[in-house]
C-alpha positions as CSV (number, residue, x, y, z in Angstrom):
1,X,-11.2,-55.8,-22.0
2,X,-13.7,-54.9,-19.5
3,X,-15.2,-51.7,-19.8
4,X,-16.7,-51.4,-16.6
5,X,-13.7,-48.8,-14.9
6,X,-11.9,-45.9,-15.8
7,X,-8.2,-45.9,-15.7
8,X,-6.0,-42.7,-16.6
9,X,-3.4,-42.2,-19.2
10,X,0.0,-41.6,-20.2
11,X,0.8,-39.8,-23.4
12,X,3.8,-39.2,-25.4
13,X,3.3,-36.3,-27.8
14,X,6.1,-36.0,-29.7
15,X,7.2,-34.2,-32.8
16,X,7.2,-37.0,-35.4
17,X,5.1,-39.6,-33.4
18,X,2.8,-40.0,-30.3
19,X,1.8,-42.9,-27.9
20,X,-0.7,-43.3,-25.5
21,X,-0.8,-45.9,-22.7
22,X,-2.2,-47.1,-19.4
23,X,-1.5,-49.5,-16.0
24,X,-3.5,-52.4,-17.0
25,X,-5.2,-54.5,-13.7
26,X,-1.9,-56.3,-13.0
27,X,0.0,-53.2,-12.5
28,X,2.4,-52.8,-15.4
29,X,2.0,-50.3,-18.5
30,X,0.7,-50.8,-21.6
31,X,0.8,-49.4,-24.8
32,X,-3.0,-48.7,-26.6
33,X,-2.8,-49.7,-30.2
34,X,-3.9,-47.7,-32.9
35,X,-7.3,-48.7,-34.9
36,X,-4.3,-49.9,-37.8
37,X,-2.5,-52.5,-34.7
38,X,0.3,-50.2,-34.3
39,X,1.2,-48.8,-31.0
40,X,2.8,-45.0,-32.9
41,X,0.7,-42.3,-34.4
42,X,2.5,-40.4,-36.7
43,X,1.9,-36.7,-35.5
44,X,0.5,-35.7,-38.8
45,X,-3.0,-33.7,-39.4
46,X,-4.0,-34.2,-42.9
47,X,-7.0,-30.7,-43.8
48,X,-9.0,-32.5,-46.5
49,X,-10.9,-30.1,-48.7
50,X,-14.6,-30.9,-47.5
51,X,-12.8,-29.9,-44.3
52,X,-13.2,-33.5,-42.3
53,X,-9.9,-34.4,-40.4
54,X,-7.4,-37.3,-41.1
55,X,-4.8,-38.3,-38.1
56,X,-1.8,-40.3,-37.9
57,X,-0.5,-42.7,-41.2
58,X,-2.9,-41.7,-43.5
59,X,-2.0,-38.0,-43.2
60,X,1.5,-38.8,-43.3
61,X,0.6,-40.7,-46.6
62,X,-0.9,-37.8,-47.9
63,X,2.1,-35.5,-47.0
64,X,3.4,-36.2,-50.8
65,X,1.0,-35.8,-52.6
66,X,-1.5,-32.4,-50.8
67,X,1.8,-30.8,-48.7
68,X,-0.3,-28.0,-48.5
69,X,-3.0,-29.4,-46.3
70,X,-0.9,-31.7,-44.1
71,X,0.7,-30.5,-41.2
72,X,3.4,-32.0,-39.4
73,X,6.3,-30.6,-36.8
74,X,4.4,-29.2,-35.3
75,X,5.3,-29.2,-31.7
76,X,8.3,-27.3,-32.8
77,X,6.3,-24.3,-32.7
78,X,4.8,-24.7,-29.6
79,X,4.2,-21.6,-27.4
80,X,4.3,-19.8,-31.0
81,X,0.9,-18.2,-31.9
82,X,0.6,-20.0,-35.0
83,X,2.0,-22.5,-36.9
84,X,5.1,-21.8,-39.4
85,X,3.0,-23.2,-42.4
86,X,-0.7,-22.3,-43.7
87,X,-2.7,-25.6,-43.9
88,X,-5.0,-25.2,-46.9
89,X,-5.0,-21.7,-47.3
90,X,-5.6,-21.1,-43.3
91,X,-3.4,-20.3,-40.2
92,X,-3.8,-22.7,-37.1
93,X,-2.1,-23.2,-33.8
94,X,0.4,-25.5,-33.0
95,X,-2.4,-26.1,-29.8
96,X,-4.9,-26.9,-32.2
97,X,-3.2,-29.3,-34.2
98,X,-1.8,-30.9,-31.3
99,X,-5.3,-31.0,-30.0
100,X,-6.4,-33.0,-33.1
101,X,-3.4,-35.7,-32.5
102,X,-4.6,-36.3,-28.8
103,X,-8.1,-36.3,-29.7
104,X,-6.9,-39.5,-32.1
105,X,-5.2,-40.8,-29.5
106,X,-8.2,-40.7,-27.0
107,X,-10.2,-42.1,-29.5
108,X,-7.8,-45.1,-29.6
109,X,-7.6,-45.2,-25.5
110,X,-11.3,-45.3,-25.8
111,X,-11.6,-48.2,-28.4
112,X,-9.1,-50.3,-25.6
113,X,-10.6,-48.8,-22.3
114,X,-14.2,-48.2,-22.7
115,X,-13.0,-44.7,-21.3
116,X,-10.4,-42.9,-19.8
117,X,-10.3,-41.1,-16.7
118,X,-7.8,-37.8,-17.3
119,X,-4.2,-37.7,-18.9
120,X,-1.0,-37.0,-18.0
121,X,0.9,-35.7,-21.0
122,X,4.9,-35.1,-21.3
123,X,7.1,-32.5,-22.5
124,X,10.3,-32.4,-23.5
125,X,12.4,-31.2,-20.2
126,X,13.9,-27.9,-22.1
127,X,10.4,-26.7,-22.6
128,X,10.0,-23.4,-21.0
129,X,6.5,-22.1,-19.5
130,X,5.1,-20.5,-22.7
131,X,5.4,-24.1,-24.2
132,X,4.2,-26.1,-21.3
133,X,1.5,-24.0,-21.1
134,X,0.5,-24.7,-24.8
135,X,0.6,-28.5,-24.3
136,X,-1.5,-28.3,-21.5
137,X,-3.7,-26.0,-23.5
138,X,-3.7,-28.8,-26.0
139,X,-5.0,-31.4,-24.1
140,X,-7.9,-29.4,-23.0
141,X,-8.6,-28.3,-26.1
142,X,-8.7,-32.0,-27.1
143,X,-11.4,-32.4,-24.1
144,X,-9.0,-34.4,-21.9
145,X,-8.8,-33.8,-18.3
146,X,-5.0,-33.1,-18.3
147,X,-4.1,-34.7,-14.3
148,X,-0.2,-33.6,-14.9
149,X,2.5,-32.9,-17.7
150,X,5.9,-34.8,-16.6
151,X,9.3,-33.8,-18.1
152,X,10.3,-36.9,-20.8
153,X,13.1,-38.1,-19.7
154,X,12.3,-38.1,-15.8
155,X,8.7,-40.5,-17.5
156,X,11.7,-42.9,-19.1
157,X,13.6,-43.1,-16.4
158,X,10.4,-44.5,-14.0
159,X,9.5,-46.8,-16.8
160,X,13.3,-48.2,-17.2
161,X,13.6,-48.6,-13.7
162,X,10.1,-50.5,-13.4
163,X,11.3,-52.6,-16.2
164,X,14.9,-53.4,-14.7
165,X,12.7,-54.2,-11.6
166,X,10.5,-56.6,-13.3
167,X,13.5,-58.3,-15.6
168,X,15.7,-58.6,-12.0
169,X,12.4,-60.9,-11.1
170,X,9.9,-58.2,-9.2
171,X,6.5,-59.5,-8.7
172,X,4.5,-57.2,-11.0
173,X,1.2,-58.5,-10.1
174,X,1.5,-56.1,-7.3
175,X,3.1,-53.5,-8.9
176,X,5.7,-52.8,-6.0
177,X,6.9,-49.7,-7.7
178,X,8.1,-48.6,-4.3
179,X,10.7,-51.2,-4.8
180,X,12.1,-51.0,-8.1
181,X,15.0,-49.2,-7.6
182,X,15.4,-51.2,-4.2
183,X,19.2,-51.7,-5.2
184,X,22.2,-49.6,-4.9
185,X,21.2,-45.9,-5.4
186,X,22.2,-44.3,-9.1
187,X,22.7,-41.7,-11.0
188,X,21.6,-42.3,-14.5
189,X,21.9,-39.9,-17.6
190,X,19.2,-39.8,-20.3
191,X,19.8,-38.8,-23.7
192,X,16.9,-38.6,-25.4
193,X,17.0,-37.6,-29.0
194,X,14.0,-37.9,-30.3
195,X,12.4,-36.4,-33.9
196,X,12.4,-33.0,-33.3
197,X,13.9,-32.3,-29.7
198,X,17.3,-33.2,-27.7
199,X,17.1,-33.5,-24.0
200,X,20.4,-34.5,-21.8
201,X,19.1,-34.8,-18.0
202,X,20.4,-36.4,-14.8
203,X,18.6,-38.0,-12.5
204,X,19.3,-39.7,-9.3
205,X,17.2,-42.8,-8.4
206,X,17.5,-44.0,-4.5
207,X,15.0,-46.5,-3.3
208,X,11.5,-44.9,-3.9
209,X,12.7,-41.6,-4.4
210,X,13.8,-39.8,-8.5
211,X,15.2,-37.0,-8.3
212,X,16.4,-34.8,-11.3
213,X,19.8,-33.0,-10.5
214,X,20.1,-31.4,-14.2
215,X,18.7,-30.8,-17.2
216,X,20.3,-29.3,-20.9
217,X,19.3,-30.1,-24.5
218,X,18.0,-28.0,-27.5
219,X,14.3,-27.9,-28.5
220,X,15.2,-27.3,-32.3
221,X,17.2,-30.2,-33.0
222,X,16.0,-33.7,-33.5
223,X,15.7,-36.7,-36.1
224,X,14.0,-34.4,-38.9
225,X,17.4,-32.4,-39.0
226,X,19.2,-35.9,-39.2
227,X,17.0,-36.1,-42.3
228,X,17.2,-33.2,-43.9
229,X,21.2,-33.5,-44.6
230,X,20.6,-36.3,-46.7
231,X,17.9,-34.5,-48.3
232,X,20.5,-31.8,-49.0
233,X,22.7,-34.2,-49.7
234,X,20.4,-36.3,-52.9
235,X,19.5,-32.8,-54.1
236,X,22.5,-31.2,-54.2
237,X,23.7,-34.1,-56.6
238,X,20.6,-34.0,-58.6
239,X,21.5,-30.7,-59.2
240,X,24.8,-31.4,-60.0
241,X,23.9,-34.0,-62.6
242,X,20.3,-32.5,-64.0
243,X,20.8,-28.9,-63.7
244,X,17.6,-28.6,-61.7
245,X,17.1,-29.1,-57.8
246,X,14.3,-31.1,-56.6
247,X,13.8,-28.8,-53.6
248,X,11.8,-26.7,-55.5
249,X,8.7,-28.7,-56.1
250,X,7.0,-29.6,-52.9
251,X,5.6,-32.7,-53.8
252,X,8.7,-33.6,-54.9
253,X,10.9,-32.6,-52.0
254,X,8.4,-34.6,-49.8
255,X,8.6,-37.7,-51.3
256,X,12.6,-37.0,-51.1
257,X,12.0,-36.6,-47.0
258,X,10.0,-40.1,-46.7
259,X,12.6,-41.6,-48.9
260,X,15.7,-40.1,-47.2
261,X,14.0,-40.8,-43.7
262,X,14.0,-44.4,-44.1
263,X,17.3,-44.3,-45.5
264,X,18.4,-43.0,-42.1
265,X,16.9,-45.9,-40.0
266,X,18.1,-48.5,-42.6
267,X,21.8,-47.3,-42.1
268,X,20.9,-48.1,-38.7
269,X,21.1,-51.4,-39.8
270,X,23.2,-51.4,-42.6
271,X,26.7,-50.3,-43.7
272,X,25.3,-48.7,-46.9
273,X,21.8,-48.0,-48.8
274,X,20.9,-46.4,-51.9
275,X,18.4,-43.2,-52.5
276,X,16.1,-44.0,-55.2
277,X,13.6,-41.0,-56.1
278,X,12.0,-38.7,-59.5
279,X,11.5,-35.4,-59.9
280,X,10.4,-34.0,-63.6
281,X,10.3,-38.0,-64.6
282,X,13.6,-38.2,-64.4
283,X,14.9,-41.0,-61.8
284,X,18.2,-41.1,-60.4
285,X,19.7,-43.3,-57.3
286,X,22.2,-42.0,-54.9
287,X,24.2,-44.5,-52.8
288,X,24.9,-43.7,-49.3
289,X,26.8,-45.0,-46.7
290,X,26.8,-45.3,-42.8
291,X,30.1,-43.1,-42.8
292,X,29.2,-40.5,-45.6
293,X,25.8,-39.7,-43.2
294,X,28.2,-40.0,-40.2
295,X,30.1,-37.1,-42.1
296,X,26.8,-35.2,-43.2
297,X,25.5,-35.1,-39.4
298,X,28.7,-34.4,-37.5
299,X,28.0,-31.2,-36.1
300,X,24.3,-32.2,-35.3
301,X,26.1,-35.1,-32.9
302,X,28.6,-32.7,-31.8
303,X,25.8,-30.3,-30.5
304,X,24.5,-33.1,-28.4
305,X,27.9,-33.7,-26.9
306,X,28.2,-30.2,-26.3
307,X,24.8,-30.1,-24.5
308,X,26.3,-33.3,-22.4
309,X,29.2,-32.4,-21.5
310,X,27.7,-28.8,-20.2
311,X,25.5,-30.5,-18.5
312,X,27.6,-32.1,-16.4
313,X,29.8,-28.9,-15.6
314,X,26.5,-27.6,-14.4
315,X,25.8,-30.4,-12.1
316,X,29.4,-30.3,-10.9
317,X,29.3,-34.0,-11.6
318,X,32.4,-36.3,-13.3
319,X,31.8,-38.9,-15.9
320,X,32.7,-41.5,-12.9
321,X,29.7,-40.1,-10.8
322,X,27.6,-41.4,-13.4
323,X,26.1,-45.4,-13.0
324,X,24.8,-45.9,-16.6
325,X,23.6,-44.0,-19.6
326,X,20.3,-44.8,-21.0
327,X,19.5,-43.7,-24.5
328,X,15.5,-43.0,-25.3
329,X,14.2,-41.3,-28.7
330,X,13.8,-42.9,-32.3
331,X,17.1,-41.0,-33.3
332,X,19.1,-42.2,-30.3
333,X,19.2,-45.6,-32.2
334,X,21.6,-43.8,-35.0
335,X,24.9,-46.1,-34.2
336,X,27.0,-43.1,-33.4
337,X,25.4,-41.4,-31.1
338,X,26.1,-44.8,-28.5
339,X,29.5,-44.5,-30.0
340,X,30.1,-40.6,-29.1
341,X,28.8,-41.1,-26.0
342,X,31.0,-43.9,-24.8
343,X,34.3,-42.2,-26.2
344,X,33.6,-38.9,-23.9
345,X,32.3,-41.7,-21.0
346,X,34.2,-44.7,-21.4
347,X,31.0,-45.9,-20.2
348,X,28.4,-48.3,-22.4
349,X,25.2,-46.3,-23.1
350,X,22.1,-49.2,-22.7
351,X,19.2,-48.1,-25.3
352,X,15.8,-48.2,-23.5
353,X,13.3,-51.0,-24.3
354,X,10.8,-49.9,-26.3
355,X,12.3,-46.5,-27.2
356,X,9.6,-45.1,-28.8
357,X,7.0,-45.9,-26.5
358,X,9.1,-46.1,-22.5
359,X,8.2,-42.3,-22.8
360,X,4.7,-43.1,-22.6
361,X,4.9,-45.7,-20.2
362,X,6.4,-43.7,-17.6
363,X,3.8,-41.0,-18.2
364,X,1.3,-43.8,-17.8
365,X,2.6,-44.7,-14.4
366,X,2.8,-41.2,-13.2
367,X,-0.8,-41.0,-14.3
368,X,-1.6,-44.1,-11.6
369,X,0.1,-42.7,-9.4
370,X,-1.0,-38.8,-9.4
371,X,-4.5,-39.9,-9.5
372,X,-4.3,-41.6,-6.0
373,X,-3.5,-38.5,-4.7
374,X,-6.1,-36.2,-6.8
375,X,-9.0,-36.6,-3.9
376,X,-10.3,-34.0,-3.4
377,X,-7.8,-31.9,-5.5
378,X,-5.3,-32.1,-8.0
379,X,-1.8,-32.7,-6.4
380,X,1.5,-32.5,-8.4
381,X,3.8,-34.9,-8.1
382,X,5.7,-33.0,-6.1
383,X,3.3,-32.6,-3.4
384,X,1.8,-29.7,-3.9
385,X,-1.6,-28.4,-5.2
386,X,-2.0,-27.1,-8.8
387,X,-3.7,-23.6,-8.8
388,X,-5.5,-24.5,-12.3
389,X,-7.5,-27.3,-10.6
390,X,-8.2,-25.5,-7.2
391,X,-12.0,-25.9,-8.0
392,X,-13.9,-28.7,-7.1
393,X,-15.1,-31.5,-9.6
394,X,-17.9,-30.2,-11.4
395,X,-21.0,-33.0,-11.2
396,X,-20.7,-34.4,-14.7
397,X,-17.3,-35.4,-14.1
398,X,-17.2,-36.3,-10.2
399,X,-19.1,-39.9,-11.0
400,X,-16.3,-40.6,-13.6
401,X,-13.6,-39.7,-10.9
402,X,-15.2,-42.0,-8.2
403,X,-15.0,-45.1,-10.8
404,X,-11.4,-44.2,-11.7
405,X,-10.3,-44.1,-8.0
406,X,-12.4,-47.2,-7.5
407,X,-10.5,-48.9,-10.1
408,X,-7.5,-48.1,-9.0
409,X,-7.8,-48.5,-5.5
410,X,-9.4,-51.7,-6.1
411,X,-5.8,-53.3,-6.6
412,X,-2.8,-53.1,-4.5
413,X,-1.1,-52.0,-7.2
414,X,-0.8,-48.5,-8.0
415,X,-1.4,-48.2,-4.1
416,X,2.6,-49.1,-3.9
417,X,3.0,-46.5,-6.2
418,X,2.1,-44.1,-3.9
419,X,4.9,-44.0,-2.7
420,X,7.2,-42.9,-5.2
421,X,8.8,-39.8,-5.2
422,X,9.5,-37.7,-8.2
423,X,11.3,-33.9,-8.4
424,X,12.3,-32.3,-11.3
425,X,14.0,-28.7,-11.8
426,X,13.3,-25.8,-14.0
427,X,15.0,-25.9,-16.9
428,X,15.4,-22.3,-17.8
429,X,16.3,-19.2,-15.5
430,X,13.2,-17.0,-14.6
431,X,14.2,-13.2,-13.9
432,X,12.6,-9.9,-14.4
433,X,13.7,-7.1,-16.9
434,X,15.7,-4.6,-14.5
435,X,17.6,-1.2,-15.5
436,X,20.8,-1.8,-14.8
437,X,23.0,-0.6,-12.1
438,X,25.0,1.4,-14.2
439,X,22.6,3.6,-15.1
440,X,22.5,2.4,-19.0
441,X,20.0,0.3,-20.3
442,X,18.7,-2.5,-18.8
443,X,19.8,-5.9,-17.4
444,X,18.1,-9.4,-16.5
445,X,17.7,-10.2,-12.9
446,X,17.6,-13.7,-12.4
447,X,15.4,-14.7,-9.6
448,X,15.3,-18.6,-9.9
449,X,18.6,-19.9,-11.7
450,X,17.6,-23.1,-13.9
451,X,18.0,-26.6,-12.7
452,X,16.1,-25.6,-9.3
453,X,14.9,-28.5,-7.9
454,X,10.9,-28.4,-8.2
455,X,8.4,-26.9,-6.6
456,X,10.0,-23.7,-5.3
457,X,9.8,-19.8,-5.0
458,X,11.5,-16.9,-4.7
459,X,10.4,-13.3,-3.8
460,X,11.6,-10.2,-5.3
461,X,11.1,-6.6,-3.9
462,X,10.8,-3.8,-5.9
463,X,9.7,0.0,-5.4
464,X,7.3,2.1,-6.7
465,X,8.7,4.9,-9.4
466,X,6.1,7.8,-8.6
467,X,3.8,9.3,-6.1
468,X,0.1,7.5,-6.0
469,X,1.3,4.9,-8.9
470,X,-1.6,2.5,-9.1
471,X,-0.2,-0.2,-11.1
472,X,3.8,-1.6,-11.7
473,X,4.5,-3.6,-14.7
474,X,7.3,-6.2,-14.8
475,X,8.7,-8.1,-17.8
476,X,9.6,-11.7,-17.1
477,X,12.4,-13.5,-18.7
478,X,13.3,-17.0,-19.2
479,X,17.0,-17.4,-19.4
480,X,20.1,-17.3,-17.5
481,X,22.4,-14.6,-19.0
482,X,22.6,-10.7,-17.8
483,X,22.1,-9.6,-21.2
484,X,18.3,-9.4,-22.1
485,X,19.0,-10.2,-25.4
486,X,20.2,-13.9,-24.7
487,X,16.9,-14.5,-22.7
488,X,13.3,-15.2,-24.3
489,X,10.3,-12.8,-22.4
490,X,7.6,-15.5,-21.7
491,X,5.1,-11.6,-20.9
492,X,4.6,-9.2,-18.5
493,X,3.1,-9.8,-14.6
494,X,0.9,-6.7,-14.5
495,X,0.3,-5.9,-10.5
496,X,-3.0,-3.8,-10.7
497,X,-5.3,-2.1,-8.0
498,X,-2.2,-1.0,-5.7
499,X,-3.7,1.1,-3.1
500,X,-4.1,4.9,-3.7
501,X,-1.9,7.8,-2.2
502,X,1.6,5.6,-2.3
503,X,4.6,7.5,-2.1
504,X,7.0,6.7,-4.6
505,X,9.4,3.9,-3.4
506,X,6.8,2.0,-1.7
507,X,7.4,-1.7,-1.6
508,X,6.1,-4.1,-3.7
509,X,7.1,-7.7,-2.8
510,X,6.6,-10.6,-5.7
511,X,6.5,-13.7,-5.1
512,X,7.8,-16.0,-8.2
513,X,6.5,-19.5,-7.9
514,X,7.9,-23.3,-10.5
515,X,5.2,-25.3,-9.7
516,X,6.0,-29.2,-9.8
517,X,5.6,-29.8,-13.8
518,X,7.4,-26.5,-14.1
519,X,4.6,-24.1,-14.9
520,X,4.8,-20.5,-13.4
521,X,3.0,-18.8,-10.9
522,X,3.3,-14.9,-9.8
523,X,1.5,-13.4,-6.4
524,X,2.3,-9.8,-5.3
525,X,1.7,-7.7,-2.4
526,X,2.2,-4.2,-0.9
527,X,3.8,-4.3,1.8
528,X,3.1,-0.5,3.6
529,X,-0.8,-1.5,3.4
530,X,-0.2,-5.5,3.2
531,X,-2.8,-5.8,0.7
532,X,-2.5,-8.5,-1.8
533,X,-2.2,-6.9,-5.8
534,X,-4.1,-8.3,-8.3
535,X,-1.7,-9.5,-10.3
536,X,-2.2,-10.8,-14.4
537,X,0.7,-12.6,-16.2
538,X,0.2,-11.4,-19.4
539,X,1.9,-14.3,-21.7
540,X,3.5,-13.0,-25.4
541,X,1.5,-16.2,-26.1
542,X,-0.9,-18.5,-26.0
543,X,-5.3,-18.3,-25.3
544,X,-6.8,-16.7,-22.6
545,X,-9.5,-19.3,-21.2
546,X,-12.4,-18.0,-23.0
547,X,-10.9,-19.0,-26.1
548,X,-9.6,-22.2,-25.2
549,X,-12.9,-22.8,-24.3
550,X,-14.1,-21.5,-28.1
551,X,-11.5,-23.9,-29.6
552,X,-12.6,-26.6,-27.4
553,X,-15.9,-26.6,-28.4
554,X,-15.0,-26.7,-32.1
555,X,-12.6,-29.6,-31.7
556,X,-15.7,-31.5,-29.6
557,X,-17.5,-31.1,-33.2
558,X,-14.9,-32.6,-35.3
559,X,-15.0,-36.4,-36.3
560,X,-11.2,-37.4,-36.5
561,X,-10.4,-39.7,-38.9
């Protein structure tokens, strides 16, 4: 592999494992490898005690035997301020861990590409702003140059569709994405269950143009909770048999996890398998079969149907407005979720190639593409310019930037890309914290209704409550429901410096702004004066810059193993 150009990357950080990939020169993605020749890292962070730093496998090896240094699940805590665990003794944040994964993974796009020229990371599309804002915080922690974060299953859906081109006999050597889904137009859902998260989203593919109608899923609800009802299930009958329950010694109960996780892919496979694990040197083996974990799990499938079918009351859509299903995630593989999904279709549900790495693919393409149209600033991939990157390139990276575009430019490849089209929608509700019209209490106003298409604003007027009042202070909301209590507060937009002397009642307009990858963006002004407020989104949340930058320079420090 030539070292001599910088290409960008696609990464999948997920809850149990991560990818990383790129567009090689003949335009088609590829997945990096790991140092080990594997192309998953287990997104695990092992603390040793002389503090150095162990990533991926190893860490997960370790879980067993030190669960009190390794962390893992991380990303289920994301947009938390810490997470849910101590790792030897100390608190961290989900950012920081994460950090530490993509700094392994850059390591390992490094050891293929010489170097890498800025990332475009994905999320799962049910993440709301507070947590999209931690993942981006996480790759700059990690000393990436974060180009974009993409919604998963909108990255799948590119890479499926590139694939389908290049199995229908596309020419890849010139990458003529533009022409992939230069067939009849579809509609495709994605279900993509992977280890920690469930997304359900529809998205409709015509010629060059993706274009996500819908969006649903759960971001607490994933392959780990598949695992944990066998785990309930062993220990409960070890208890039964012993008098004593494994669950209480955490070495223990973590070599009952590994054990009952691969029991979970084997039934995959197999009818039946058997659970063989000690605790107190006293070893006992549990069969289990395909339909006793089909029993264990049934309300964990049932919530995904639930999601499903909801989601398609909310895009107003019937099952025969829907071309195919594609299924993306480790978990999807577990035989009855294609089964579920074709008894409330009647349609066959086609699992993705690659399932555990299509994620990153797509996020690699949309890295090819988004970098074409970076010069001279950042540009989403809906078209429109990201206020986090409004300055220019600072000198020590503007050389690296000219070699990327050179690279890419210099084959006709990604240039076809260009010309792909991708929108998304919001998948939560944004509104502001209201009294309510009744006089009682107070009520959610929702100013941008979830599954919005992407990027788009709304503006909200609201009035002053005194005489001279300098500042107004409004609580934002993700979340759909009237009832503040069904919606999550992602902070408070502060609107400071109003101009003195106001009478009371004076209008305030606010401006509420989804940027293309979803993040959120809040202008105000006054409109009796018409000056602009300076206005501060105070996030429940998450680092201010000045300690990113703090936690930035510490992870720069740290040799990951």
């Amino acid at each position: 592999m030539s070292h001599e150009t910088v290409k960008p990357v696609g990464i999948d950080l997920g809850t149990t494992f991560s990818a990383i990939a790129y567009v090689d020169d003949g335009g088609s993605p590829r997945a990096i490898p790991t140092a080990e020749g594997v192309y998953v890292t287990p997104s695990a962070v092992y603390i040793k005690p002389d503090r150095s730093i162990v990533v991926g496998q190893r860490a997960l090896d370790a879980l067993s035997e030190r669960p009190d240094r390794v962390a893992v699940n991380f990303k289920r805590d994301m947009g938390e301020k810490f997470y849910s665990e101590p790792i030897g003794g100390r608190e961290f944040s989900p950012e920081a861990l994460s950090a530490l994964v993509l700094k392994k993974l850059a390591q390992d796009g490094r050891n293929e590409l010489g170097d890498i020229g800025g990332a475009v990371i994905t999320v799962p599309a049910y993440f709301g702003d507070a947590r999209r804002k931690a993942t981006q915080d996480a790759g700059r922690i990690a000393g990436l140059d974060v180009i974009d974060i993409i919604n998963e299953p909108t990255a799948a859906a590119l890479a499926n569709a590139f694939q389908q081109f290049i199995n229908q006999g596309g020419d890849q050597s010139n990458l003529s994405i533009a022409r992939i889904a230069a067939r009849a137009p579809s509609t495709t859902m994605v279900y993509d269950l992977g280890g920690g998260t469930f997304d359900v989203t529809i998205i409709r593919i015509d010629h060059n143009e993706f274009e996500v109608i819908a969006t649903g899923g759960e971001v607490r609800l994933g392959g780990i909770d598949f695992d944990q009802r066998i785990v309930n299930y062993y220990c409960d009958e070890f208890r039964r048999r012993h008098g004593i329950d494994p669950r209480d010694t955490t070495e223990t109960l973590e070599r009952i996890r590994s054990t009952c996780e691969l029991a979970k892919i084997a039934l995959s496979e197999s009818e039946q398998t058997v659970l063989v694990c000690e605790h107190l040197g006293r070893k006992m083996q549990v069969p289990i079969s395909r339909g006793r974990f089909e029993q264990l799990t049934a309300d964990l499938i049932a919530r995904t149907q639930i999601s499903t079918e909801m989601l398609l009351e909310d895009a107003m859509l019937s099952w025969d407005r829907i071309d195919n299903i594609l299924l993306v995630g480790g978990s999807s593989r577990i035989p009855r979720v294609a089964r579920m999904l074709e008894e409330i279709s009647g349609k066959k549900p086609e699992m993705a190639i690659a399932p555990d790495q299509i994620v990153s693919h797509g996020a690699a393409l949309h890295a090819a593409i988004s970098v074409l149209d970076r010069a001279p600033q950042p540009v989403s991939a809906g078209g429109e310019r990201r206020i986090e990157s409004e300055s220019a390139p600072n000198p020590s990276t503007a050389e690296a930037e000219q070699r990327m575009m050179q690279s890419i430019m210099a084959t006709d490849a990604v240039d076809a890309a260009k010309r792909i089209k991708l929108s998304d929608v919001n998948s939560h509700g944004l509104g502001v914290i209201v009294r309510a019209k009744e006089g009682q209490g107070t009520a959610n106003s929702v100013i941008i209704p979830k599954n919005t298409p992407l990027p788009t604003s709304r503006v909200k007027l609201f009035g002053t409550e005194a005489k001279n009042q300098r500042q107004v202070r409004l609580r934002i909301t993700e979340g759909d429901t009237r009832d503040p209590r069904g919606c999550t507060q992602i902070g408070e937009c502060l609107i400071r410096q109003l101009p003195k002397g106001l009478p009371k009642g004076a209008p305030v307009e606010v401006s509420f702004r989804y940027d293309a990858s979803g993040r959120i963006h809040v202008k105000a002004v006054e409109l009796t004066s018409r000056i602009s407020a300076d206005v501060h989104l105070e996030r429940t949340s998450g680092f201010e810059q000045e300690d990113l930058n703090k936690m930035k320079d510490a992870v720069s420090e740290i040799n990951v193993e």
